[in-house]
N, C-alpha and C positions, 0 to 999 in steps of 0.2 A: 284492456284493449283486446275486446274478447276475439273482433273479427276487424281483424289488422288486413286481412285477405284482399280485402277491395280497397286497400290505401294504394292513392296512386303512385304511391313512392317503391311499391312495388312492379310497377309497371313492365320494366325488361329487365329482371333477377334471374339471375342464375338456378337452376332448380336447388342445385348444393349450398347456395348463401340463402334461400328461403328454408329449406329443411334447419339451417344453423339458426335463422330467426325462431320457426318454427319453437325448435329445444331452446333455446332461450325462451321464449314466452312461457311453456310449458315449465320447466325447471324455476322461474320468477316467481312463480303461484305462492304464496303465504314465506318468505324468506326474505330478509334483510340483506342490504347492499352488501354486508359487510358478509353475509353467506356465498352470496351471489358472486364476489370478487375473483376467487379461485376456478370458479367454472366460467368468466369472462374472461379469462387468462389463457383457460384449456381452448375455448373456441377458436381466438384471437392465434395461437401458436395454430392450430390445426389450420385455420386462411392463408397462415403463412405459409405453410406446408405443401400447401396447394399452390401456392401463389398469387393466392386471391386478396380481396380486400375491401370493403364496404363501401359504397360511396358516400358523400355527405347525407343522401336523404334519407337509404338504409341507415344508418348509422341513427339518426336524428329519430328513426322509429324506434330503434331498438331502443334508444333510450325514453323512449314514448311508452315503451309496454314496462320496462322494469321501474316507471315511478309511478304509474298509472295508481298503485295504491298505497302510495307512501304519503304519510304524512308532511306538512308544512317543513317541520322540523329533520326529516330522511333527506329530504330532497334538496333541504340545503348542504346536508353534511354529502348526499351524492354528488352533487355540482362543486363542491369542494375536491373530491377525490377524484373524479371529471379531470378537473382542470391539473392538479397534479398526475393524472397520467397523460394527458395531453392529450385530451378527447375535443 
């Protein structure tokens, strides 16, 4: 999702929640979920930090850009670990 930029789910974002998509898309490049999990954790505490927090459509990108190149088999075991953190 090379140019996520004109998704209209980004429409009225916060410049600070498009920069954390931003590093999210950038840091997702050639690494598995299971890499990925510990810097979705660090994000995720930093929003809260702020008091910020993704809406469903954000949220529904982000996860648009980290399976973008995941195989049949990632994307099940991500929608598994999805729904146990209760995404």
């Amino acid at each position: 999702m090379e140019n996520f930029y004109n998704d209209s789910r980004l429409k009225n974002i916060s410049p600070m929640k498009l920069k954390l998509i931003q590093e999210i898309s950038m840091r997702s490049k050639g690494h598995s979920i299971e890499e990925m999990l510990p810097q979705i954790m660090s994000i995720n505490k930093e929003l809260k930090k702020r008091n910020l927090n993704f809406t469903k459509d954000e949220s529904e990108l982000i996860m648009d850009i980290l399976t973008e190149n995941m195989s049949p088999a990632e994307r099940k075991r991500f929608a598994m670990i999805k729904s146990m953190m209760g995404f």
